[in-house]
C-alpha positions as a Markdown table, in Angstrom:
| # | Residue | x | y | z |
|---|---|---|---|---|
| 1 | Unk | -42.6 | -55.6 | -112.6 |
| 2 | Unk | -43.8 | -57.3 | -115.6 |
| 3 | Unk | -42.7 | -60.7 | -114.5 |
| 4 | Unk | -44.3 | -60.2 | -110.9 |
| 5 | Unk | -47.7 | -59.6 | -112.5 |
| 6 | Unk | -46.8 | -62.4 | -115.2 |
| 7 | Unk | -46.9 | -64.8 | -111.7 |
| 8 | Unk | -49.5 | -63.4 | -110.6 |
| 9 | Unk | -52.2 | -63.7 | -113.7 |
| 10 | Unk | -50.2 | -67.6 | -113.6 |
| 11 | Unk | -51.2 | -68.1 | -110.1 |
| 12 | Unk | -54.5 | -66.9 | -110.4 |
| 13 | Unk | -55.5 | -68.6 | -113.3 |
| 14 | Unk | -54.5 | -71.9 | -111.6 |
| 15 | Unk | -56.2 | -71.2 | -108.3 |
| 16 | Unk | -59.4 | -70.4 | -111.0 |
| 17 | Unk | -58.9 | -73.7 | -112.3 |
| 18 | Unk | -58.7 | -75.5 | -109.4 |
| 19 | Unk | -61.9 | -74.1 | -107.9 |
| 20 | Unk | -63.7 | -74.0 | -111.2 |
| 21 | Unk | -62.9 | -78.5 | -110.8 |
| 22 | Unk | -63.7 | -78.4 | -106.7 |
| 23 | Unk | -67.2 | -76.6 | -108.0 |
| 24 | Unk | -67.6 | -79.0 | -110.9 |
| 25 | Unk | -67.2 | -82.3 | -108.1 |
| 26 | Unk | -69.6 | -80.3 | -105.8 |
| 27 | Unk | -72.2 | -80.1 | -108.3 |
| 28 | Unk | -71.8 | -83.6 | -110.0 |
| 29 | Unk | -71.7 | -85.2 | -105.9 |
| 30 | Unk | -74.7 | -82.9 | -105.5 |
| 31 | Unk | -76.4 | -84.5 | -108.4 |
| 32 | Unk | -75.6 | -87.8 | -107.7 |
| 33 | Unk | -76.9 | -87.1 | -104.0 |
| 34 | Unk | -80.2 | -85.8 | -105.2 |
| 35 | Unk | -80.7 | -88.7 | -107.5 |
| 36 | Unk | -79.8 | -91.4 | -105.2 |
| 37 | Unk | -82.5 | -89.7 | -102.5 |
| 38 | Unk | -84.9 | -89.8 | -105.4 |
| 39 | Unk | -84.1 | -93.4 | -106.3 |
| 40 | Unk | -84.9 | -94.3 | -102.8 |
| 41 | Unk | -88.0 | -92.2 | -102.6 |
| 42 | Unk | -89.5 | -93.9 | -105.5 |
| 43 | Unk | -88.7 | -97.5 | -104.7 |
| 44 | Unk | -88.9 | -97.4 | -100.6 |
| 45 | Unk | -92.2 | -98.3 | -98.7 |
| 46 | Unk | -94.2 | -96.6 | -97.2 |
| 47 | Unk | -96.7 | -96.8 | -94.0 |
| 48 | Unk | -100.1 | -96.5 | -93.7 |
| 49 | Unk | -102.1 | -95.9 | -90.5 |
| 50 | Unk | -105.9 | -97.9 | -91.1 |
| 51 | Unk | -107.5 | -96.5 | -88.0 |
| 52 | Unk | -106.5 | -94.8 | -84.9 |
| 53 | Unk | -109.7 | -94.8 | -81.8 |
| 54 | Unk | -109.5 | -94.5 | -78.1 |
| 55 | Unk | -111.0 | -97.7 | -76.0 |
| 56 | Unk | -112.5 | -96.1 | -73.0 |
| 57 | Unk | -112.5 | -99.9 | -71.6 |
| 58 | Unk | -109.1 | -100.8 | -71.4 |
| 59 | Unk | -107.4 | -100.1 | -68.4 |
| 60 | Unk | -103.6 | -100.4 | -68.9 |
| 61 | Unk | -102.8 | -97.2 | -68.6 |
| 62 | Unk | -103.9 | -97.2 | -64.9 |
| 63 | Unk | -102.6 | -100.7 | -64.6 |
| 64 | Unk | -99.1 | -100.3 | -65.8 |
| 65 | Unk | -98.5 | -96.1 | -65.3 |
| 66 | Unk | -95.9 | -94.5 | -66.3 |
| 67 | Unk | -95.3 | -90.7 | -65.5 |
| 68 | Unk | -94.0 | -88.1 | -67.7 |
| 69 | Unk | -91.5 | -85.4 | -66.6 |
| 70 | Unk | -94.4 | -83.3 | -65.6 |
| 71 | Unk | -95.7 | -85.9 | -63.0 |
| 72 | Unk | -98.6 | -86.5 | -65.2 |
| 73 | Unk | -99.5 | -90.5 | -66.0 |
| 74 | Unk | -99.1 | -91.1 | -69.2 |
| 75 | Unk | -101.7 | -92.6 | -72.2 |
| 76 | Unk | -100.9 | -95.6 | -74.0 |
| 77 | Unk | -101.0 | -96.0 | -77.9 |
| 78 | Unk | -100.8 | -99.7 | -78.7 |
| 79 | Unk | -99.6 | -100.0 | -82.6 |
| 80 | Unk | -100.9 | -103.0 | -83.8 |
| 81 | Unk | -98.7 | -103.8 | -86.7 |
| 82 | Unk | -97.3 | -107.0 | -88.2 |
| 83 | Unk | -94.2 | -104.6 | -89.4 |
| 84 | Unk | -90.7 | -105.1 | -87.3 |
| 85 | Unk | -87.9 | -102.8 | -86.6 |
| 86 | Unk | -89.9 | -99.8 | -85.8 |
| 87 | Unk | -88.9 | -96.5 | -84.5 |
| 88 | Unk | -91.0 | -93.9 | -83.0 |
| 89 | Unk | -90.8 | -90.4 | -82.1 |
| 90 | Unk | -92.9 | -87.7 | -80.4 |
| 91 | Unk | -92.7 | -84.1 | -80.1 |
| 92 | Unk | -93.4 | -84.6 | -75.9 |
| 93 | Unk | -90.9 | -87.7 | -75.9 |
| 94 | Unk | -92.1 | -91.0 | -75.4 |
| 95 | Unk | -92.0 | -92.3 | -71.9 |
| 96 | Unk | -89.3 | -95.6 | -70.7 |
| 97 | Unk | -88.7 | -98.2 | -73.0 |
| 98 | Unk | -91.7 | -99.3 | -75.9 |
| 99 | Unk | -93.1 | -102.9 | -74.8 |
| 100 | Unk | -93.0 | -105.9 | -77.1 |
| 101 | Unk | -96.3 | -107.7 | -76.2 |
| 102 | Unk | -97.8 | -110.1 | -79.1 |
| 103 | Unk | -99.0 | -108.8 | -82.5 |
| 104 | Unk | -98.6 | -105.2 | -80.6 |
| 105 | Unk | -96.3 | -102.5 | -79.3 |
| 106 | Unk | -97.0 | -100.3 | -76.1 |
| 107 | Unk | -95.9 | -96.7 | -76.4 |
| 108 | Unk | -96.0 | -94.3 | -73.6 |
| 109 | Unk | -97.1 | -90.9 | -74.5 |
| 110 | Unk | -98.2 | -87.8 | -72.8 |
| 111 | Unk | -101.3 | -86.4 | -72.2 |
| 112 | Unk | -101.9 | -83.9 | -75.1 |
| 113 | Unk | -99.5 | -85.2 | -77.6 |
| 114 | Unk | -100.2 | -84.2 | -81.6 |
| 115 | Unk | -97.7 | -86.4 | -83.5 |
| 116 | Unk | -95.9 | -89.3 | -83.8 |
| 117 | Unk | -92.7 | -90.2 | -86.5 |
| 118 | Unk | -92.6 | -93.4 | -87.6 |
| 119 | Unk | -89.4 | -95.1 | -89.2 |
| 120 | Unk | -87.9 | -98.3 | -90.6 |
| 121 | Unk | -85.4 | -99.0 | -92.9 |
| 122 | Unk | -86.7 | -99.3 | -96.4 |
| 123 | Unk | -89.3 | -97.0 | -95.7 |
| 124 | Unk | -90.1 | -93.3 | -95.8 |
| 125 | Unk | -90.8 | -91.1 | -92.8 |
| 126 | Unk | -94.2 | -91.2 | -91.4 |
| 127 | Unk | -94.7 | -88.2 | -89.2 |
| 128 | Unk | -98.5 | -89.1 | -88.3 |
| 129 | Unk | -100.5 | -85.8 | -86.8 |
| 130 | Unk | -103.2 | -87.7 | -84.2 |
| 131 | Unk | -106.6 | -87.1 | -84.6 |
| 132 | Unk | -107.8 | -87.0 | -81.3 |
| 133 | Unk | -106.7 | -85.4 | -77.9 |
| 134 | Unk | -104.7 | -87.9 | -76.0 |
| 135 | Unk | -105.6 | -88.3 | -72.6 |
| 136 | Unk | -103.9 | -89.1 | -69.5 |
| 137 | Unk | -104.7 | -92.3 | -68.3 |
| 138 | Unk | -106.2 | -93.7 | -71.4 |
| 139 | Unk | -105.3 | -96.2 | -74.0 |
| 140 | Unk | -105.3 | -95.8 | -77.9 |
| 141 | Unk | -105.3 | -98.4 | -80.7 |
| 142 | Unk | -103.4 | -97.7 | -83.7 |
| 143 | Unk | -103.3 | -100.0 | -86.4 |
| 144 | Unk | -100.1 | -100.2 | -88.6 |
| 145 | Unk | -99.0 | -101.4 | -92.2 |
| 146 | Unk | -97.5 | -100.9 | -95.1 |
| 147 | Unk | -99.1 | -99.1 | -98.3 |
| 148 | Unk | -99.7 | -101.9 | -100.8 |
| 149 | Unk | -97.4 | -101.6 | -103.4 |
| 150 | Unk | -99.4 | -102.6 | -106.9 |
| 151 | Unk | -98.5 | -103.1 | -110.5 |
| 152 | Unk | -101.0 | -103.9 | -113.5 |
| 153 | Unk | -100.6 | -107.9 | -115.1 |
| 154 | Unk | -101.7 | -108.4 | -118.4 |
| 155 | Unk | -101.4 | -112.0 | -119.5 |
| 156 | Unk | -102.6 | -113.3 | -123.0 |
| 157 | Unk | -102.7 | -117.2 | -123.8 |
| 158 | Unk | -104.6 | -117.8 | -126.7 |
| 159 | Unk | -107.2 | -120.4 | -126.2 |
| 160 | Unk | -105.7 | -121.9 | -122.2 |
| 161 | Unk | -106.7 | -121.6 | -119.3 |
| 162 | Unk | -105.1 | -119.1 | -117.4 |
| 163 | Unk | -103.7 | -120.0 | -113.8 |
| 164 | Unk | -101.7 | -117.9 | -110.7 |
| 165 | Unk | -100.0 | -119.2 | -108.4 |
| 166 | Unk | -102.2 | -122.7 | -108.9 |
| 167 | Unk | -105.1 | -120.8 | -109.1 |
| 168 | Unk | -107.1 | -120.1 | -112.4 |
| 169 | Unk | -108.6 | -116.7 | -113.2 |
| 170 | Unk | -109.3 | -116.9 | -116.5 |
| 171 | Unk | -109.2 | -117.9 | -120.3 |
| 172 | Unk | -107.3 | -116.3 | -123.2 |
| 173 | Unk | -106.7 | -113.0 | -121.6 |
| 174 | Unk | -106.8 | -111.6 | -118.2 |
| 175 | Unk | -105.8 | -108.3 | -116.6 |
| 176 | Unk | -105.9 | -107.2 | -112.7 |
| 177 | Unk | -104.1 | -104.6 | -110.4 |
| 178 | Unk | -102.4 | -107.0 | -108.0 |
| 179 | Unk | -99.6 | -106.7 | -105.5 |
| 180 | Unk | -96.3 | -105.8 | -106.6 |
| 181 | Unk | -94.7 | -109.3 | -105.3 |
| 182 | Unk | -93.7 | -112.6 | -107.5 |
| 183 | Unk | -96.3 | -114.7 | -109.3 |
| 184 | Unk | -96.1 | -118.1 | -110.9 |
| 185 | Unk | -98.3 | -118.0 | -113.9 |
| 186 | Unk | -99.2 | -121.2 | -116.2 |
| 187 | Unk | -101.5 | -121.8 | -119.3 |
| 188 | Unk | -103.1 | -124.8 | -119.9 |
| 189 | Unk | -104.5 | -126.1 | -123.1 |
| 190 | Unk | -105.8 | -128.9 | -124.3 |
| 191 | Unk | -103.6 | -131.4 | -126.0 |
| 192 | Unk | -100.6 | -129.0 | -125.3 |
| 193 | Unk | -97.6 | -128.8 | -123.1 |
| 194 | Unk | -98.5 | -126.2 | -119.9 |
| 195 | Unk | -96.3 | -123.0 | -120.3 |
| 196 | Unk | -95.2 | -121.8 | -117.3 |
| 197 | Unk | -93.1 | -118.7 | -115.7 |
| 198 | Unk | -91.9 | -116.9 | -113.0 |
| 199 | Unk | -92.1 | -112.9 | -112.6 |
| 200 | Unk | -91.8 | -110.3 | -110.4 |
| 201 | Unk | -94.3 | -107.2 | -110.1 |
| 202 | Unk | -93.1 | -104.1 | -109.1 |
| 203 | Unk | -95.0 | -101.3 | -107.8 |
| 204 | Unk | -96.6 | -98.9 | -110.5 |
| 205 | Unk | -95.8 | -101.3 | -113.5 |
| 206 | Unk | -97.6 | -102.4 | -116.0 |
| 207 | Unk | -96.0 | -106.0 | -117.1 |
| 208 | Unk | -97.3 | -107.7 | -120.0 |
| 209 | Unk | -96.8 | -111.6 | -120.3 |
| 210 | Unk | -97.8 | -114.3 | -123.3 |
| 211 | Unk | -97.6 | -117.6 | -122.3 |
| 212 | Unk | -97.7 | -119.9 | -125.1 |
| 213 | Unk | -98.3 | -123.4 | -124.5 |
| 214 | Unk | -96.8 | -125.9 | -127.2 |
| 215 | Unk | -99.3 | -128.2 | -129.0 |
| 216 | Unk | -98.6 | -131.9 | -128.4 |
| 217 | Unk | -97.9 | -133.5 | -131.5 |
| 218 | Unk | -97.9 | -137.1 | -133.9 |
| 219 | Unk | -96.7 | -137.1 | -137.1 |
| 220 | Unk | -99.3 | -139.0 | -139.8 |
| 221 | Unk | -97.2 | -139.2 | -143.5 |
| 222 | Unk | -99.8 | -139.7 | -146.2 |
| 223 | Unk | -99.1 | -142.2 | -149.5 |
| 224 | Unk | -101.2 | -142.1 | -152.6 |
| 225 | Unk | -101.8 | -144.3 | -155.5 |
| 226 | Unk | -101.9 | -144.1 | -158.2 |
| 227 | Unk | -99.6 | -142.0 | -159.2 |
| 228 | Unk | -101.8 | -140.1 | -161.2 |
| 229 | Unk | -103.9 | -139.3 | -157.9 |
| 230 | Unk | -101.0 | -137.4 | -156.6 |
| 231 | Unk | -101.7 | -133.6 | -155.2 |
| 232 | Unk | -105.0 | -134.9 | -154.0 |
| 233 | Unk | -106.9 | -132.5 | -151.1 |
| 234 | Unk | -106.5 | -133.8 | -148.0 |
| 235 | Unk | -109.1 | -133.2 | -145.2 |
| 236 | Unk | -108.9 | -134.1 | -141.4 |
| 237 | Unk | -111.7 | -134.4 | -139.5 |
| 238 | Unk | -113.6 | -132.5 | -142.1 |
| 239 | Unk | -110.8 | -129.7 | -142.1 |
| 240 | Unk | -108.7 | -128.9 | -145.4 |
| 241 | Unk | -105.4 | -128.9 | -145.1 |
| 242 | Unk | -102.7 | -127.1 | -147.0 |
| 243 | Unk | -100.7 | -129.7 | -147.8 |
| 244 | Unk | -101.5 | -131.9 | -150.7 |
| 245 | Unk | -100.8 | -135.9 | -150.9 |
| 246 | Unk | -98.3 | -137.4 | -150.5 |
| 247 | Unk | -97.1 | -135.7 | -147.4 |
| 248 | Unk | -96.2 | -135.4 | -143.8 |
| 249 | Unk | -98.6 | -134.1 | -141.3 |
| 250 | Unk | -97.8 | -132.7 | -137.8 |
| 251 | Unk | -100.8 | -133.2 | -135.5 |
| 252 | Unk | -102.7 | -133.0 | -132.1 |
| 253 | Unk | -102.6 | -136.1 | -130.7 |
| 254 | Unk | -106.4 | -137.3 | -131.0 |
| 255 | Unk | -108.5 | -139.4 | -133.5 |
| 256 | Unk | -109.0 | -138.4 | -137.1 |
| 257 | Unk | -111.2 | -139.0 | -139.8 |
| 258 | Unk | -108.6 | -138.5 | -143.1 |
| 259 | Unk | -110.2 | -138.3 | -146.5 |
| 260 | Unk | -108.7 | -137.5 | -149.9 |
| 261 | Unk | -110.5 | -135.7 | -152.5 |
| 262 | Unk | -109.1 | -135.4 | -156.8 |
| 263 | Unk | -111.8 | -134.2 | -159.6 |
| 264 | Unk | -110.1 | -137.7 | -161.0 |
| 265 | Unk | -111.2 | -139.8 | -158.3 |
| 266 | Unk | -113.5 | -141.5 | -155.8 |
| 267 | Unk | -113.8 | -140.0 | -152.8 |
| 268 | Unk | -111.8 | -142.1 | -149.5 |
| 269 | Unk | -111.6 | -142.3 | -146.0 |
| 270 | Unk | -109.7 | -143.4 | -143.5 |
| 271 | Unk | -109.6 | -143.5 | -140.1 |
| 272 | Unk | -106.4 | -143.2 | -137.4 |
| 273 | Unk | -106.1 | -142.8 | -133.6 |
| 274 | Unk | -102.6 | -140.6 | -133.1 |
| 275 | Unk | -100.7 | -141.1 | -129.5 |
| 276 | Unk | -98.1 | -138.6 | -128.4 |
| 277 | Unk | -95.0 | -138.3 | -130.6 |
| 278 | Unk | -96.2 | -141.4 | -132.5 |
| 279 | Unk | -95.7 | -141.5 | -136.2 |
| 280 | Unk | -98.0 | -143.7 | -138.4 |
| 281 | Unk | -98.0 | -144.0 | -142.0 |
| 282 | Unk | -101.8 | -144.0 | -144.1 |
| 283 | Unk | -101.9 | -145.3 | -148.0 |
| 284 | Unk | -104.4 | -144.4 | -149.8 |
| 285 | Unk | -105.7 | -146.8 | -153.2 |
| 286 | Unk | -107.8 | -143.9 | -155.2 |
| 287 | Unk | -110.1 | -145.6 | -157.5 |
| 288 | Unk | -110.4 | -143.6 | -161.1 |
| 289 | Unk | -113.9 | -142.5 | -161.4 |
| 290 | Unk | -113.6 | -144.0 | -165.2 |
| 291 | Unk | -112.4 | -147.0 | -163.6 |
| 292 | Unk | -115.3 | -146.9 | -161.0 |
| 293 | Unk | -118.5 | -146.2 | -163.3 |
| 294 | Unk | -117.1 | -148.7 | -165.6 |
| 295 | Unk | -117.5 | -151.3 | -162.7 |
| 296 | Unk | -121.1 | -149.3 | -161.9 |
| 297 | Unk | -122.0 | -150.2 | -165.4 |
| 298 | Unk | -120.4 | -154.1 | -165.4 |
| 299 | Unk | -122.7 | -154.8 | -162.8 |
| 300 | Unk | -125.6 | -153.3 | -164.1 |
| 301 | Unk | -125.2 | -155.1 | -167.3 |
| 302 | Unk | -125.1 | -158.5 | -165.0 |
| 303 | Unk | -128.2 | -157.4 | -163.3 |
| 304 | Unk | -129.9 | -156.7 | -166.5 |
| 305 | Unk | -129.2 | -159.8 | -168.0 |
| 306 | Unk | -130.1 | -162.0 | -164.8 |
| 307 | Unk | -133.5 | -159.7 | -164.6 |
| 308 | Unk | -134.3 | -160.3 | -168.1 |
| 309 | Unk | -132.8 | -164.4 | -167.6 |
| 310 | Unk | -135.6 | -165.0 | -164.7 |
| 311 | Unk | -138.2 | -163.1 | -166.4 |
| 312 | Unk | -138.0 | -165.0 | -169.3 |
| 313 | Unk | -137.6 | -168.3 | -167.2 |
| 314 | Unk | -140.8 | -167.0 | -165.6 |
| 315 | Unk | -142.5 | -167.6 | -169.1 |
| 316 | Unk | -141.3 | -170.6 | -169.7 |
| 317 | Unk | -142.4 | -172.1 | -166.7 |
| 318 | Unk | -145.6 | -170.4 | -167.2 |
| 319 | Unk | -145.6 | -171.9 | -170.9 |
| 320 | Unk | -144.7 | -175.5 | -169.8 |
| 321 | Unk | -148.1 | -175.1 | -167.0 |
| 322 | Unk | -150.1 | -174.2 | -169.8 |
| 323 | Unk | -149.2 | -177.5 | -171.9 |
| 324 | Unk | -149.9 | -179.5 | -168.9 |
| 325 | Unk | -153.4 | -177.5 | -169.1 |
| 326 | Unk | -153.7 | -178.1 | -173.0 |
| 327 | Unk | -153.3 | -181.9 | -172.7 |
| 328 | Unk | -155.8 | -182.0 | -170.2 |
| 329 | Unk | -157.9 | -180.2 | -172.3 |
| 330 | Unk | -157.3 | -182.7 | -174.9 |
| 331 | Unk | -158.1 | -185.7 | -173.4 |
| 332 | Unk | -161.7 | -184.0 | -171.4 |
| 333 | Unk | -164.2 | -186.2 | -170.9 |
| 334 | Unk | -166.6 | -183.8 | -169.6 |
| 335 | Unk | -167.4 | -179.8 | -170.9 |
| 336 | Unk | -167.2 | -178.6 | -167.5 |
| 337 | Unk | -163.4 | -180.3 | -167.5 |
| 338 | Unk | -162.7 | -179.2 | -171.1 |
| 339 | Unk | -163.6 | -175.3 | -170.0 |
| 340 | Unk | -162.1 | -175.3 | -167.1 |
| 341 | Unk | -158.4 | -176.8 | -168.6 |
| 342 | Unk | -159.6 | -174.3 | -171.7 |
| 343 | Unk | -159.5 | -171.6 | -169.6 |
| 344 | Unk | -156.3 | -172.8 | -167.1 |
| 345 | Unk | -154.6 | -173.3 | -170.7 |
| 346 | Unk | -155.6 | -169.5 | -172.2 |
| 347 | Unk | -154.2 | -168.3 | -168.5 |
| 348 | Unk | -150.9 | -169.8 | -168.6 |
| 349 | Unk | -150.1 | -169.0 | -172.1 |
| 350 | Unk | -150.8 | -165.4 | -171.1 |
| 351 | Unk | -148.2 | -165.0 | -168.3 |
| 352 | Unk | -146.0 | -167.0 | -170.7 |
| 353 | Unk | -146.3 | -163.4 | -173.2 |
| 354 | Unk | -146.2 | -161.2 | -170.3 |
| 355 | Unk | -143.1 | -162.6 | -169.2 |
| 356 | Unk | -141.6 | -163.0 | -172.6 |
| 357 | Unk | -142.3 | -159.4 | -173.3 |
| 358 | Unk | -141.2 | -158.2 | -170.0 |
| 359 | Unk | -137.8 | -160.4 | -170.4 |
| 360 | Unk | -136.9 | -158.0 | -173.4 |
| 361 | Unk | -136.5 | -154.7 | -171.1 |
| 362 | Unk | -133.8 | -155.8 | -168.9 |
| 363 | Unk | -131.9 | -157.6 | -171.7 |
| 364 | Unk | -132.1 | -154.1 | -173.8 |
| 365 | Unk | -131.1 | -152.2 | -170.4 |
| 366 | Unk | -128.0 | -155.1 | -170.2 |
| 367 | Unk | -127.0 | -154.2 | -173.5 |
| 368 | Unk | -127.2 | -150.4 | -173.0 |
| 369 | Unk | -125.0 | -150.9 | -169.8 |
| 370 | Unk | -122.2 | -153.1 | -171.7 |
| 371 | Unk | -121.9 | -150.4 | -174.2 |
| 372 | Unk | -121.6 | -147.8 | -171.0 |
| 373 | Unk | -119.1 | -150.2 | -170.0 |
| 374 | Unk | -117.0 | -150.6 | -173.1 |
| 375 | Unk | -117.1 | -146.6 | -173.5 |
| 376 | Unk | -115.6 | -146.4 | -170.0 |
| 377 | Unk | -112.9 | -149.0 | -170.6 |
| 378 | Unk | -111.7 | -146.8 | -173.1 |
| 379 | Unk | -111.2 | -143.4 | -171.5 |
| 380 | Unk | -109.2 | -145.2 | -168.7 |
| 381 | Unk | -106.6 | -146.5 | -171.7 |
């Protein structure tokens, strides 16, 4: 006896087993099912009926009748659609075969029919209630589609031109619902290489794209000298840059204006036209502000001197006129003559002071610059 019920608890607890594991497939196939349906709800199309009306003018129906099992002529609903592979169902049965005429599909229904299923594959089940009685003998337009699938795009390209598919619709940033289909975007910038891409929107996303487009560039290397003018500022086109000179520079391709700046210098510029991937090289001479007012002052000590060499040849032309006057003077035979050279003489000897006097400025300011000069001469050594 106990080995009988021994069996039996053994048997039992394998058929248990076994329909514990059949359950556990169910359930998992059931699962799987269930998500697989809901996959294909979410992704499939759908339709979309834009109008349904009745055209009281159209005489088809009593052209081309058809009669339904009751012996009544049938109405016509033409479904204008640029969709193919359609089915269609009523709850009265449609009538013969559906005719294929151009851009439109002629359906025989009968008087009084509510509904209509539409189907396709890919697409979920329409079952469209009619708004309107339909009547024997008439005709009814019903225009067909699908429900436009649409995603959000959200492109940023700083500072371009933003183009899709070859057309442009903005600059820097753009966002639009639009279609869920594929889309060529592009970013155009100046003095940059276009970035371009491909994508695909699907229906209820939200894609987000940055299209970058790379700068075109020419490399400009930058000597200095002296040596002592090394880390000078550099500045193109009036724009600082981090680097300091010497260096190597990676620029848009365009025409600059390149100046160097050191507390220990003059000031230079220089200018360059840069072509696509072209390198060019730029040295740069930087003249020693010592260096440079000791030329200011050289020359003003030569300008001095040559001010103050003029003047005083002034007066001695003036003094050499005025002894052509006093020898006239001297041999008058007249008064009138003997005033008149008296005074010419007095004249003449008078801008001969002037300019004697004057001469003495400019030869003082010559030797005020040469000292400048010398002082400068020593704070380059």
């Amino acid at each position: 006896m106990k080995r009988k019920e021994l069996a039996k608890k053994v048997v039992f607890c394998y058929l248990s087993k076994r329909l514990n594991l059949r359950m556990e497939l169910m359930r998992k196939f059931i699962l799987i099912f269930f998500i697989f349906n809901i996959f294909c709800i979410l992704y499939a199309d759908e339709f979309e009926v834009k109008s349904f009306k009745e055209i009281t003018n159209d005489l088809s129906a009593r052209t081309y009748q058809r009669k339904d099992v009751n012996d009544e002529i049938c109405a016509i609903i033409k479904v204008r659609t640029d969709l193919e592979g359609l089915l269609f169902e009523t709850n009265l049965g449609i009538e013969g075969d559906i005719v294929e005429k151009t851009g439109e599909l002629w359906i025989y229904v009968s008087p009084g029919e509510k509904q209509i299923r539409i189907s396709k594959e890919g697409f979920i089940i329409l079952p469209y209630n009619i708004p309107i009685t339909i009547q024997s003998r008439m005709v009814y337009i019903m225009e067909l589609t699908r429900v436009e699938q649409k995603g959000t795009l959200i492109i940023k390209a700083i500072e371009s031109d933003i183009y899709i598919d070859g057309k442009r619709v903005g600059y820097d940033y753009y966002k639009s619902e639009m279609p869920a289909t594929k889309y060529k975007l592009k970013a155009i910038k100046e003095k940059h290489t276009d970035d371009e891409k491909e994508i695909t929107l699907s229906d209820n996303e939200e894609k987000r794209i940055v299209l970058n487009p790379e700068p075109q560039l020419a490399y400009l290397k930058i000597e200095v000298e002296p040596e002592k003018a090394e880390k000078a500022e550099i500045y193109t086109n009036g724009e600082i840059q981090k680097n300091r000179a010497p260096t190597e520079l990676f620029l848009l391709y365009g025409k600059y204006d390149v100046t160097l700046k050191h507390p220990s210098f003059l000031e230079i510029t220089k200018s360059v036209n840069l072509k696509e991937n072209e390198s060019k090289t730029l040295k740069f001479v930087l003249q020693s502000n010592f260096e440079a007012k000791a030329n200011f002052w050289k020359w003003q000590k030569r300008i001095g001197l040559a001010s103050g060499v003029i003047i005083a040849g002034c007066g001695y032309y003036c003094n050499d006129i005025g002894d052509g006057y006093y020898d006239d003077y001297r041999n008058s035979t007249s008064v009138n003559s003997a005033i008149e050279a008296r005074d010419n003489t007095e004249k003449y000897y008078q801008y001969r002071d002037y300019s004697y006097y004057i001469s003495v400025a400019p030869i003082i300011y010559s030797g005020y610059c040469w000292i400048k000069e010398i002082q400068y001469n020593k704070k380059m050594k």
